[in-house]
gemmi code that builds the backbone of each chain (N, CA, C; Angstrom):
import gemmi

chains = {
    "A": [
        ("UNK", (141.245, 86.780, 31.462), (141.413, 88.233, 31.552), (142.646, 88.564, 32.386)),
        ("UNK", (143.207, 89.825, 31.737), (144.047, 90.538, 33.185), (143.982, 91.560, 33.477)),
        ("UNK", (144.861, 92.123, 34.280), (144.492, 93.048, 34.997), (146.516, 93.953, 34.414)),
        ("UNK", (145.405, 95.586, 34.292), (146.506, 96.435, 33.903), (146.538, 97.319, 34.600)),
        ("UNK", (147.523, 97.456, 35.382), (147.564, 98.565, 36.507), (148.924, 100.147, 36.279)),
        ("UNK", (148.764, 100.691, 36.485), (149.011, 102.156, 36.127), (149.949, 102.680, 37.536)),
        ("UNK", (151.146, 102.468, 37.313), (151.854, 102.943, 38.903), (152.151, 104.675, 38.881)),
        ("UNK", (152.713, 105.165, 39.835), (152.633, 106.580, 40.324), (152.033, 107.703, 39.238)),
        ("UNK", (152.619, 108.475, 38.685), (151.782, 109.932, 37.953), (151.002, 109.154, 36.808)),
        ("UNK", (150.946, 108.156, 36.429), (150.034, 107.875, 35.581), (148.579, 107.739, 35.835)),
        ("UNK", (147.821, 108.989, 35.535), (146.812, 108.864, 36.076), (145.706, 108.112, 35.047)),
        ("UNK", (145.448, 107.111, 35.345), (144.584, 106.037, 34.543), (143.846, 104.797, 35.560)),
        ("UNK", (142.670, 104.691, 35.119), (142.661, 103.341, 36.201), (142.636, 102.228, 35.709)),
        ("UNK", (142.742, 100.619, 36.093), (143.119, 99.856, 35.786), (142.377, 100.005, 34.808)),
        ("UNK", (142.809, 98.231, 33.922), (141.880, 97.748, 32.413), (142.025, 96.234, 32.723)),
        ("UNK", (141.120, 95.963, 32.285), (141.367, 93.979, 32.095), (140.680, 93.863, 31.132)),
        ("UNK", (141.629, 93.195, 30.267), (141.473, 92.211, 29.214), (142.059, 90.992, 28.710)),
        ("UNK", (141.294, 90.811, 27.606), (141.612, 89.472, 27.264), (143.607, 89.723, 26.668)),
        ("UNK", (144.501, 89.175, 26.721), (145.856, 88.947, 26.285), (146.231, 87.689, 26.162)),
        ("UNK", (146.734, 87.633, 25.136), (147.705, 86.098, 25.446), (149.424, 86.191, 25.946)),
        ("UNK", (149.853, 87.260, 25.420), (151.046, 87.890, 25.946), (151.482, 89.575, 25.841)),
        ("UNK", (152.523, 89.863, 26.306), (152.251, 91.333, 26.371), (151.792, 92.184, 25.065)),
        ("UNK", (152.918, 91.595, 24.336), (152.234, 92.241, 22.887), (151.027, 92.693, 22.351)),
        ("UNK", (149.941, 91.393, 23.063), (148.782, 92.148, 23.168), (148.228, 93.539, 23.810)),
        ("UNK", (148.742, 93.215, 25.150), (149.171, 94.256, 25.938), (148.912, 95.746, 25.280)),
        ("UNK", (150.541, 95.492, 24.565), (151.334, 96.310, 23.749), (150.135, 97.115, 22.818)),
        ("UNK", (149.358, 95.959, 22.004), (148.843, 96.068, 20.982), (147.700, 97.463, 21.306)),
        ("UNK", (146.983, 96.537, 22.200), (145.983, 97.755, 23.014), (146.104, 99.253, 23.455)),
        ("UNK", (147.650, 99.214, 24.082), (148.065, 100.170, 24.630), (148.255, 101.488, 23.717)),
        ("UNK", (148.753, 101.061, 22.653), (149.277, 101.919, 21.539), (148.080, 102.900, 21.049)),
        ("UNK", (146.828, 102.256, 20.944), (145.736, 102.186, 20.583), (144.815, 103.866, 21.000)),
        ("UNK", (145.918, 104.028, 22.622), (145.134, 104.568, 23.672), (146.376, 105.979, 23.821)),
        ("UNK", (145.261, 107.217, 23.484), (146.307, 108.236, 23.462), (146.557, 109.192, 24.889)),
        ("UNK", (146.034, 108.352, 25.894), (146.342, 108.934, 26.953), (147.596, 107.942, 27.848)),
        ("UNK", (147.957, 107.115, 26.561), (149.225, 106.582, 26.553), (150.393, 107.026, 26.170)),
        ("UNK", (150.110, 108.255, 25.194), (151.181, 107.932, 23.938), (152.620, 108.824, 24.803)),
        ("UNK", (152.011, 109.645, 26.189), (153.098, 110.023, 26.425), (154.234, 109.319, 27.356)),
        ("UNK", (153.352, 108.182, 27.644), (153.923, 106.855, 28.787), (154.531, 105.654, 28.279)),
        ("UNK", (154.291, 105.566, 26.916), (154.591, 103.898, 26.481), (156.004, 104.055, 26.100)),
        ("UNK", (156.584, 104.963, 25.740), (158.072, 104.479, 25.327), (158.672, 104.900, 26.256)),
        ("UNK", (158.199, 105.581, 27.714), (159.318, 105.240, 28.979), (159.004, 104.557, 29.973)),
        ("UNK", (157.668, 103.754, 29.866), (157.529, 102.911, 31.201), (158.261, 101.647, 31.238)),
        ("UNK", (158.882, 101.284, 32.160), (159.184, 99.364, 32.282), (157.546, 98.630, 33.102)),
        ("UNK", (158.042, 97.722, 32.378), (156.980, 96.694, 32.811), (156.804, 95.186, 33.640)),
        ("UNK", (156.118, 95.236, 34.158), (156.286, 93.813, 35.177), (155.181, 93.285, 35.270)),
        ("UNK", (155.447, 92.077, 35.262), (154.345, 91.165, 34.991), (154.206, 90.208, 36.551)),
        ("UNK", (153.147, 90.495, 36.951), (153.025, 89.648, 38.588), (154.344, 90.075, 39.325)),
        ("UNK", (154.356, 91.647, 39.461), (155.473, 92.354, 40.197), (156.710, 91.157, 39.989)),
        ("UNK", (157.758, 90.983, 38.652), (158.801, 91.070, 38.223), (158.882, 91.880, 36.995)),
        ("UNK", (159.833, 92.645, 37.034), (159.891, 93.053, 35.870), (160.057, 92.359, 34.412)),
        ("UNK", (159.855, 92.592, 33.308), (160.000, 91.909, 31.831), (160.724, 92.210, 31.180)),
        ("UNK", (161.501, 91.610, 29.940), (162.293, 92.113, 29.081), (161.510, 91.921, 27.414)),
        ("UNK", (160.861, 90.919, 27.495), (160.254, 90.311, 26.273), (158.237, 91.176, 26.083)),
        ("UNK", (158.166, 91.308, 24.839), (156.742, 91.447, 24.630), (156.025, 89.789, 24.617)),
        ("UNK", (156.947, 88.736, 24.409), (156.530, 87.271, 23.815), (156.301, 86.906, 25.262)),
        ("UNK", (156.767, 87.347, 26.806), (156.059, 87.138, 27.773), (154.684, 87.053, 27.964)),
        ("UNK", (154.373, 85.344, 28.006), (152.763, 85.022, 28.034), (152.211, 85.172, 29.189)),
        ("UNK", (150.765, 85.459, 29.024), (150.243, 86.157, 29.588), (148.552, 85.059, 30.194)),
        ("UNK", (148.089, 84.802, 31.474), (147.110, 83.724, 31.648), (146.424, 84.740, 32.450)),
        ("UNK", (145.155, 84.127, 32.562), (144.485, 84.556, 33.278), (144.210, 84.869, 34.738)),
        ("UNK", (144.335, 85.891, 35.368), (144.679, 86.738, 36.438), (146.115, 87.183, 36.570)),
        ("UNK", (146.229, 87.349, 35.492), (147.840, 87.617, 35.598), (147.663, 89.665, 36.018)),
        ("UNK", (148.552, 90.139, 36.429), (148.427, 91.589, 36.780), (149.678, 92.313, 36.053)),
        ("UNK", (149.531, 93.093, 34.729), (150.829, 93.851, 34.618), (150.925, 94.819, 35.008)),
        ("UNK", (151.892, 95.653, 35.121), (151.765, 96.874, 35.923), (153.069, 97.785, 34.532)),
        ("UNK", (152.671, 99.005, 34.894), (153.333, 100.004, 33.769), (153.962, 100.614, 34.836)),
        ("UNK", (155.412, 101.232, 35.259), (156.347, 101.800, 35.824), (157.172, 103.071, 34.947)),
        ("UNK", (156.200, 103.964, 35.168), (157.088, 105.221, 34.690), (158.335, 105.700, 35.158)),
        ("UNK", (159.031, 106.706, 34.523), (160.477, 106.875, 34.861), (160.328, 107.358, 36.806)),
        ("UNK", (161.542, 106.623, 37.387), (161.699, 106.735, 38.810), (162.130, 108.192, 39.596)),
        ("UNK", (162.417, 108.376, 40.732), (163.088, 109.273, 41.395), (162.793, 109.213, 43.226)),
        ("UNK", (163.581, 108.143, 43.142), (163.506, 107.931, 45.278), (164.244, 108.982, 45.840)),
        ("UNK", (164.670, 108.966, 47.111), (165.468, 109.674, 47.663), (164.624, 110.787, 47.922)),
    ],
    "B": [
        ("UNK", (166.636, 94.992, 56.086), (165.414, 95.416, 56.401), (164.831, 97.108, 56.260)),
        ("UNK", (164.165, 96.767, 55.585), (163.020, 98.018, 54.465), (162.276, 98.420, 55.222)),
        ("UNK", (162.115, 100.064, 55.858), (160.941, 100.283, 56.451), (160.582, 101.521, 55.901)),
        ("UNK", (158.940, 101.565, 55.656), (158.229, 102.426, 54.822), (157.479, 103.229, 55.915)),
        ("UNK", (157.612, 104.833, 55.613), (156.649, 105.517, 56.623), (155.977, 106.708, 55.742)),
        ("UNK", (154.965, 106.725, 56.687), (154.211, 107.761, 56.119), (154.307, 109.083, 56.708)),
        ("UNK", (155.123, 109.562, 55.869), (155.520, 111.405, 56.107), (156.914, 111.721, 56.339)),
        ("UNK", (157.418, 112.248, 57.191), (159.130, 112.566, 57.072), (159.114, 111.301, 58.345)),
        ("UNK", (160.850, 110.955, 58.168), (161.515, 110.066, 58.891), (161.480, 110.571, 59.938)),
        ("UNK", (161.820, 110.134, 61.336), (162.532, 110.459, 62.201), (163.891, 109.893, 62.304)),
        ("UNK", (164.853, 110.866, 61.594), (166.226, 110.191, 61.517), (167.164, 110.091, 63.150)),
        ("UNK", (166.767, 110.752, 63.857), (167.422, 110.394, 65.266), (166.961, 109.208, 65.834)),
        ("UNK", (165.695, 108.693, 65.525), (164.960, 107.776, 65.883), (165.819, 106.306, 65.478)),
        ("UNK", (165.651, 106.507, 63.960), (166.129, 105.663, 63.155), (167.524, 105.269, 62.649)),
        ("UNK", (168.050, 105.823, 62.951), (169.928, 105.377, 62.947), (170.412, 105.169, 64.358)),
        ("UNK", (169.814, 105.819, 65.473), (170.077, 105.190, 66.571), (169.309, 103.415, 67.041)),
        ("UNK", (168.661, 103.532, 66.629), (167.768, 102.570, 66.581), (168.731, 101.291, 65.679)),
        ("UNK", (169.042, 102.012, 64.420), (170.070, 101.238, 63.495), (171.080, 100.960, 64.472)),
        ("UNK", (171.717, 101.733, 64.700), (173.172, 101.457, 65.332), (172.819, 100.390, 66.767)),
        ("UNK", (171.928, 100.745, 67.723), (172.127, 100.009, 68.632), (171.510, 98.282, 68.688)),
        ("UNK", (171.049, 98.480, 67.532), (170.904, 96.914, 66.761), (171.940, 95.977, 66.482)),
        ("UNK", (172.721, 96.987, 65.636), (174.167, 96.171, 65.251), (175.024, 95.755, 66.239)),
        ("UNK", (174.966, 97.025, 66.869), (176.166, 96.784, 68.013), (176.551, 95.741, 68.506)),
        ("UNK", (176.327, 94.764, 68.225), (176.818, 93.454, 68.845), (177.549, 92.235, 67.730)),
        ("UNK", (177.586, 93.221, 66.684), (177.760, 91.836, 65.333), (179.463, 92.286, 64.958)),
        ("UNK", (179.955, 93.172, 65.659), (181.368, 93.145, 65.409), (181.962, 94.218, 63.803)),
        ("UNK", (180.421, 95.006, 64.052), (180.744, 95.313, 62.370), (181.976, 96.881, 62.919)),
        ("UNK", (182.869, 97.440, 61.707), (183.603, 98.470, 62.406), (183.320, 99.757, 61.271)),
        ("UNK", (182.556, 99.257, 60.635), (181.707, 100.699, 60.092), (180.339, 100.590, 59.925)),
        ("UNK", (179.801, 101.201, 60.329), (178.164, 101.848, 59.929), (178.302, 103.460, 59.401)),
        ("UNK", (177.625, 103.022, 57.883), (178.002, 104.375, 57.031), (176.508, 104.719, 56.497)),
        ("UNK", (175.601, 105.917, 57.140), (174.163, 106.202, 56.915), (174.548, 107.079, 55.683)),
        ("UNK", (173.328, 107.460, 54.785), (173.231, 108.832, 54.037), (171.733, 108.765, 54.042)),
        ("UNK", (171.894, 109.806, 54.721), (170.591, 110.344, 54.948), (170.068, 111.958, 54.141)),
        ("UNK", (168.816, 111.753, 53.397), (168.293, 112.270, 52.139), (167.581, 113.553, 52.632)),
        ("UNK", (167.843, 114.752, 52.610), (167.086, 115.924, 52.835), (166.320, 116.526, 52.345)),
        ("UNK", (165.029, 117.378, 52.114), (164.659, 118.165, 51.082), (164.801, 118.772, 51.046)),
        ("UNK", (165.641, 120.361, 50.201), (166.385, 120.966, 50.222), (164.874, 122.251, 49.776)),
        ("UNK", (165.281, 123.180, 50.115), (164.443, 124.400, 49.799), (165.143, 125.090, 48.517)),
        ("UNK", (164.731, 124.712, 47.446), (164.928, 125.494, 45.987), (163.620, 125.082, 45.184)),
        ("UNK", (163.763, 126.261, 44.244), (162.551, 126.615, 43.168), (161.399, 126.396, 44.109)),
        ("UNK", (161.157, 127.073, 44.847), (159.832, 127.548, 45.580), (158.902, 126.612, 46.195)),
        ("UNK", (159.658, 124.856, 46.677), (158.832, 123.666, 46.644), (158.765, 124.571, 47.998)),
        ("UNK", (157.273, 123.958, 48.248), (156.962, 123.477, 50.206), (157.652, 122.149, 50.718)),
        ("UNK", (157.261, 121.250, 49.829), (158.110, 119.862, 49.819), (158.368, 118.731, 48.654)),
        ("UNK", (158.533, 117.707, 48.993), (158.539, 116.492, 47.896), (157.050, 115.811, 48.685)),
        ("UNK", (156.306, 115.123, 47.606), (155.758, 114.205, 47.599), (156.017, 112.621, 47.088)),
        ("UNK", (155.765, 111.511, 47.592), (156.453, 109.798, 47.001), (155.083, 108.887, 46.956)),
        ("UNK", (155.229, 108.539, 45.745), (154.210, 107.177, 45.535), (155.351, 106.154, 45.708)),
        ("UNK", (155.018, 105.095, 46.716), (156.039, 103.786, 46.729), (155.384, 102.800, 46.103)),
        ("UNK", (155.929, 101.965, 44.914), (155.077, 100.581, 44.938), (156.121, 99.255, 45.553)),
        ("UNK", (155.086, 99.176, 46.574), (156.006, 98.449, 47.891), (156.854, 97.316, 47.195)),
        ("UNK", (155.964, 95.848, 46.475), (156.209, 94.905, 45.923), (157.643, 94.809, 45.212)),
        ("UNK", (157.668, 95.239, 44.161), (158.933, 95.703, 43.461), (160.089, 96.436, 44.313)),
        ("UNK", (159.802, 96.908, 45.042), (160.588, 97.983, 46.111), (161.300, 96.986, 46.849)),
        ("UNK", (160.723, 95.714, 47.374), (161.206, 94.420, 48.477), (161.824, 94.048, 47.421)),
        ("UNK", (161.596, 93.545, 46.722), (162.435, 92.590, 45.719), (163.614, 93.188, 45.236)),
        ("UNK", (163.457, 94.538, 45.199), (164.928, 95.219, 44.364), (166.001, 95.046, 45.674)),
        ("UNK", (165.014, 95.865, 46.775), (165.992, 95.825, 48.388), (166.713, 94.638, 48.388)),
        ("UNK", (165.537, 93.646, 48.183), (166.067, 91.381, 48.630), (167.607, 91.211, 47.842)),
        ("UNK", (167.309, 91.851, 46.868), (168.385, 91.304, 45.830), (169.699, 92.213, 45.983)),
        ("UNK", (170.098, 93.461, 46.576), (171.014, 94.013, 47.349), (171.545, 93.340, 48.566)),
        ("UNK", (170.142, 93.140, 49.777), (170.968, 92.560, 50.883), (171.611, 90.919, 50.123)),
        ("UNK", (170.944, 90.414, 49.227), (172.006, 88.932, 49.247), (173.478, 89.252, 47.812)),
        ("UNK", (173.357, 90.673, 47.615), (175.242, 91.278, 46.864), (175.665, 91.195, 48.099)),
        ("UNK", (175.098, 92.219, 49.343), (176.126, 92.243, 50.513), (176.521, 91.571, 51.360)),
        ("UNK", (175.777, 90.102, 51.542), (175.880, 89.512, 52.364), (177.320, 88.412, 52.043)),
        ("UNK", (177.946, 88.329, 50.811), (178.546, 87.580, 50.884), (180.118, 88.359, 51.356)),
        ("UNK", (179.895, 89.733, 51.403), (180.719, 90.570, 51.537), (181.070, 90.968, 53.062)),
        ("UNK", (179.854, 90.145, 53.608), (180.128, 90.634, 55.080), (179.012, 91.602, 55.773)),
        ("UNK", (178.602, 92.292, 54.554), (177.954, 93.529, 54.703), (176.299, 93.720, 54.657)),
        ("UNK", (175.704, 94.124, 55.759), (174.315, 94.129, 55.996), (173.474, 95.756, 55.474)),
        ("UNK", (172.776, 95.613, 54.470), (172.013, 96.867, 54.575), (170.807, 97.258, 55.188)),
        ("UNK", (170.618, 98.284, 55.262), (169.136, 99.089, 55.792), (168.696, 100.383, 54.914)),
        ("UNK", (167.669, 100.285, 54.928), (166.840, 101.337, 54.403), (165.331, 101.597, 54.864)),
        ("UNK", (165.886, 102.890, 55.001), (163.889, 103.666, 54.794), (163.602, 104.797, 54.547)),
        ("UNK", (162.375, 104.928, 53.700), (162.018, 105.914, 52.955), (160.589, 106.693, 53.449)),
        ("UNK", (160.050, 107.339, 52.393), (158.939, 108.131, 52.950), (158.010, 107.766, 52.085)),
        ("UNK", (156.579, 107.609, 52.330), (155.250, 107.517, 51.496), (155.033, 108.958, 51.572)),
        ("UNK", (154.297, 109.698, 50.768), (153.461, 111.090, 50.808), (154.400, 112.423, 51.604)),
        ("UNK", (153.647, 113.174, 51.817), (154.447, 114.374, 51.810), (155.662, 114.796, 52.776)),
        ("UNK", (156.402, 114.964, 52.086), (158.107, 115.548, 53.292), (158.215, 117.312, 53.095)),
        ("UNK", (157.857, 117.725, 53.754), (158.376, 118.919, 53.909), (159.866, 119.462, 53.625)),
        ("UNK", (160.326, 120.876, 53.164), (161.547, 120.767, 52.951), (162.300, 121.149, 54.298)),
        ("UNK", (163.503, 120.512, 54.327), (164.315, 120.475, 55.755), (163.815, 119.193, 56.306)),
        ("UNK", (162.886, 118.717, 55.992), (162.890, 117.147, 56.819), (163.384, 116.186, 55.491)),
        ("UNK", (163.653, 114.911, 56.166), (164.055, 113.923, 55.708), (163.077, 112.816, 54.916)),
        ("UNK", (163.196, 112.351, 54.097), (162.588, 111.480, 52.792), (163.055, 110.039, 52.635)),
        ("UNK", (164.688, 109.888, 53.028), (165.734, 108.786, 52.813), (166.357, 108.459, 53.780)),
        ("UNK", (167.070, 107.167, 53.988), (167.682, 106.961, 54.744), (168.450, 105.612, 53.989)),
        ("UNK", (169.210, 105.310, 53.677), (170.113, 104.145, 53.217), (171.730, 104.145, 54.415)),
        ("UNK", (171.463, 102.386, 54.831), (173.037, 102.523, 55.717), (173.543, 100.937, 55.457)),
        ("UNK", (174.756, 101.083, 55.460), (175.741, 99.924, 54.879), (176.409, 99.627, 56.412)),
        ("UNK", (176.217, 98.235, 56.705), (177.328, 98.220, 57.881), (177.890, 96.959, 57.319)),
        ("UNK", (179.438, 97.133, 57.882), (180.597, 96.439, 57.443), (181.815, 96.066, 58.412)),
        ("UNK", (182.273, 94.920, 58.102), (183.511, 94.485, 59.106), (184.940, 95.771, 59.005)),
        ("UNK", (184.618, 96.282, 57.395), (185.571, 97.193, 57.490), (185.513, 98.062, 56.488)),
        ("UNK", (185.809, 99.236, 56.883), (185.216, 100.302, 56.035), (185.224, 100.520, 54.712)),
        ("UNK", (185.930, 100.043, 53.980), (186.136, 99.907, 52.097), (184.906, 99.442, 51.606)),
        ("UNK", (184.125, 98.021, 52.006), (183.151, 97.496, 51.743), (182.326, 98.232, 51.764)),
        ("UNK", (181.775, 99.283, 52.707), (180.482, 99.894, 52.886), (180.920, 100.966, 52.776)),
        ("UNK", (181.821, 101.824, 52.198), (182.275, 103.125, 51.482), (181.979, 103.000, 50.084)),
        ("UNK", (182.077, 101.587, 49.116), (181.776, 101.598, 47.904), (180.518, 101.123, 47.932)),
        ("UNK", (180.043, 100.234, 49.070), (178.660, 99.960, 48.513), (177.048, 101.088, 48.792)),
        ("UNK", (177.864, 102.139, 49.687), (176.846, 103.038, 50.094), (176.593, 103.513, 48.334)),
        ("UNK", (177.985, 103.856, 47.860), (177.393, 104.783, 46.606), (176.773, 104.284, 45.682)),
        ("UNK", (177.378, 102.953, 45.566), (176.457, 101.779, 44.531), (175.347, 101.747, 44.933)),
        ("UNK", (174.735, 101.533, 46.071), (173.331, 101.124, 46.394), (172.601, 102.256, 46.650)),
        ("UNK", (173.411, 103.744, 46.810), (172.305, 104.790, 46.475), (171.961, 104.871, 44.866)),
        ("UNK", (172.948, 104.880, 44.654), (172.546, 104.964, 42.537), (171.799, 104.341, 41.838)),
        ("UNK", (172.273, 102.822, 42.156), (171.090, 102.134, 41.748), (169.675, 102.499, 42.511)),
        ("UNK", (169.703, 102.712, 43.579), (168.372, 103.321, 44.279), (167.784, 104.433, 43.552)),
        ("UNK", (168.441, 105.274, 43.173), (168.064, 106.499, 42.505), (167.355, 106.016, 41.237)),
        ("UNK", (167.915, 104.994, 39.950), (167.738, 104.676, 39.083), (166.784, 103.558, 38.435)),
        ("UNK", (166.506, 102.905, 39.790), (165.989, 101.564, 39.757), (164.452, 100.968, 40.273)),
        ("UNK", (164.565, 102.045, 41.968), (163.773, 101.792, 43.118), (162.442, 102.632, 42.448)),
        ("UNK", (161.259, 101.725, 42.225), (159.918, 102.314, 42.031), (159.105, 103.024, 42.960)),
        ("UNK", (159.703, 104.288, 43.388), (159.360, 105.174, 44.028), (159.406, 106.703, 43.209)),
        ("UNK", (158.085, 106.959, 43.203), (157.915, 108.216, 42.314), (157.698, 109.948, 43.166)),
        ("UNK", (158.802, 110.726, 42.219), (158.565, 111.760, 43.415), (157.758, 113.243, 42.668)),
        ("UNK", (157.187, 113.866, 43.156), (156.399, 115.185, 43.030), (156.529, 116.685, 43.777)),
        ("UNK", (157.026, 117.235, 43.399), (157.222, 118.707, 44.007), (155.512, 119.299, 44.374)),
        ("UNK", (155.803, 119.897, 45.673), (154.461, 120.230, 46.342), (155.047, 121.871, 46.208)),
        ("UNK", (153.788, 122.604, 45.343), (154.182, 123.853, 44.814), (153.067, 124.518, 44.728)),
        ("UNK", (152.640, 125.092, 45.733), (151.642, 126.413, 45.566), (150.216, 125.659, 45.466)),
        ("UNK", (150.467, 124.767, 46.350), (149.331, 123.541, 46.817), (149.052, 122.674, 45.722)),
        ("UNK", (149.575, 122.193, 44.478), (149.613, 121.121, 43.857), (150.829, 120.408, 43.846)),
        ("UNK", (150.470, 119.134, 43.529), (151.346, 117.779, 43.053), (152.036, 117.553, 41.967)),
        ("UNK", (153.153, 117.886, 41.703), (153.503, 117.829, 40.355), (154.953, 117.196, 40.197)),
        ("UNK", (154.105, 116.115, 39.285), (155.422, 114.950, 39.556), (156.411, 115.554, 38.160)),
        ("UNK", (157.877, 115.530, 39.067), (158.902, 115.433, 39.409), (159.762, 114.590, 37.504)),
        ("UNK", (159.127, 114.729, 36.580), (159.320, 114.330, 35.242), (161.003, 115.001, 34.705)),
        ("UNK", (161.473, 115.942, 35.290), (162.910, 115.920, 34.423), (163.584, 115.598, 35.331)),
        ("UNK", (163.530, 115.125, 36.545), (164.725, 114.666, 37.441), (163.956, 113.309, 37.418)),
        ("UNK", (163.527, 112.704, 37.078), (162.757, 111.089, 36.850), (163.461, 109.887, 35.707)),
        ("UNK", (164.132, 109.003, 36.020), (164.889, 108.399, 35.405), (163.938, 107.132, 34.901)),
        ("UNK", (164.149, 107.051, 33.764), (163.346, 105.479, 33.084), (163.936, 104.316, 33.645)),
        ("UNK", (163.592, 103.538, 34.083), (163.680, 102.000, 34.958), (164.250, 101.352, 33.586)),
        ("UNK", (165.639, 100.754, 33.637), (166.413, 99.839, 32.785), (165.382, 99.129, 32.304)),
        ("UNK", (165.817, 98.790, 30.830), (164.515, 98.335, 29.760), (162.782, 98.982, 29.646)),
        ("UNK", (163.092, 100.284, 30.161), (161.835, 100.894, 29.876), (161.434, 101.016, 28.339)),
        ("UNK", (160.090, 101.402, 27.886), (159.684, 101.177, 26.756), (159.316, 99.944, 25.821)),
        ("UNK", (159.717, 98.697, 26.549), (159.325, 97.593, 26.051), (158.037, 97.637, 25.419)),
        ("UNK", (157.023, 98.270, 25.643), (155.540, 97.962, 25.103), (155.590, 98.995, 23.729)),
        ("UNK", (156.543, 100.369, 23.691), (156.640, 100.727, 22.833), (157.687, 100.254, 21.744)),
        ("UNK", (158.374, 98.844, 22.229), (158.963, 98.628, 20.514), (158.403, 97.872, 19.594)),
        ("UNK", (159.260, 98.194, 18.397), (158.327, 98.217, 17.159), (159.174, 96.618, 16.504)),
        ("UNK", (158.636, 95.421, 17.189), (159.223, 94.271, 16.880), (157.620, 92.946, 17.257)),
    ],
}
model = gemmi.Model(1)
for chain_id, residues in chains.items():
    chain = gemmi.Chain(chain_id)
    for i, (resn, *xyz) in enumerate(residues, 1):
        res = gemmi.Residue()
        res.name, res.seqid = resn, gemmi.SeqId(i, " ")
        for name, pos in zip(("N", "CA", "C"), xyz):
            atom = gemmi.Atom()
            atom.name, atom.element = name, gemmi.Element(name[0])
            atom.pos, atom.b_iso = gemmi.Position(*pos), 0.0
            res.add_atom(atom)
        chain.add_residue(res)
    model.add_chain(chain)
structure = gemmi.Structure()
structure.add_model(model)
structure.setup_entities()
C-alpha cells in the first residue's frame, strides 16, 4: 500500500492504496472529481522528491504527495 | 540556514542576528529582501501552509549554487497568519563582493516565488482563501494529468 497525501488548499485527506507506479496513482486519481480541478496543476513527489515520470515505481510505504500551484513570500 | 516561524517575523531580530553572525567571515556585502504584506483589496492579512521537507531540499540545493561562488544564503519565512504591515519573508545573500549577491538575491527570490512549496491565502472578512491567481504551478506540474 501507499500513502497519498494532499498538500496546502487541497482539501482532501489522505488515501492508501494498492499502486505499482504512479500511473496507477494517476489512474485512481482521474477517477475522483474532487480532483478534476487539481490534477492538471499539481507536481508530484514521491518520498518528498519531486517526479517527472508516471513509470515512477511505486513499493510499499512509499508516500506521494500532490503540490498545488505555489506562492511564498 | 532555513528558519520557519509561526506568525510574522521579527525582522530587527533577524537580520541583526544575520549580520552579527557573519561578521567575521570577511564577506563585503550582505544583501536582505525582506517581504511585507501590503494592505490592498481589503486583506487583514496573508495566511502560509509550509511543507517543510521539500522546502529544505529546494533551500540545500541553492546554498551548494552559492557556495562555490563564495556566497552563503539565509532564509526565513512565516507558517500561518501575517498581518498586513508585518513581515512573511526574509531571503539574504552574503558575498565577498557585491555582483555575486546582487544577481543571486533576484535569482533566488524567483525561483522562491516559483518553486518553494509554500502556499499562500488572503485572510478576508474572517475566512481563508487561498491565494489561486497569484499561485504559480511547480515546474512539471500536471504529471498525473497526462494523457500518455
Amino acid at each position: 500500500m501507499v500513502t497519498v497525501e494532499f498538500l496546502g488548499p487541497i482539501q482532501k485527506a489522505p488515501l492508501t492504496l494498492e499502486a505499482a507506479s504512479l500511473r496507477d496513482v494517476a489512474d485512481m486519481l482521474k477517477q475522483d472529481s474532487e480532483m478534476a480541478e487539481w490534477i492538471e496543476n499539481c507536481a508530484v513527489a514521491v518520498n518528498d522528491t519531486l517526479v517527472a515520470s508516471l513509470d515512477t515505481p511505486l513499493k510499499t510505504g512509499d508516500k506521494v504527495s500532490l503540490l498545488p500551484p505555489v506562492c511564498g513570500g | 540556514m532555513l528558519e520557519l516561524y509561526n506568525g510574522a517575523l521579527n525582522v530587527p531580530e533577524i537580520i541583526t542576528r544575520w549580520y552579527a553572525q557573519e561578521a567575521d567571515y570577511n564577506y563585503g556585502a550582505y544583501i536582505p529582501f525582506i517581504g511585507t504584506v501590503r494592505d490592498e483589496d481589503g486583506i487583514e492579512g496573508l495566511s502560509f501552509d509550509v511543507y517543510e521537507p521539500i522546502l529544505t531540499s529546494w533551500f540545500e540545493t541553492w546554498v551548494a549554487k552559492a557556495a562555490p561562488l563564495g556566497a552563503k544564503l539565509k532564509m526565513a519565512h512565516s507558517r500561518g497568519d501575517v498581518l498586513v504591515h508585518e513581515s512573511s519573508y526574509i531571503a539574504a545573500v552574503f558575498s565577498p563582493k557585491r555582483r555575486v549577491a546582487l544577481e543571486m538575491i533576484e535569482a533566488f527570490v524567483e525561483d522562491f516565488k516559483a518553486s518553494a512549496p509554500i502556499w499562500k491565502y488572503d485572510l478576508k472578512n474572517g475566512a481563508r482563501i487561498y491565494a489561486r491567481e497569484r499561485s504559480t504551478p511547480i515546474q512539471g506540474a500536471g504529471l498525473l494529468g497526462a494523457d500518455v
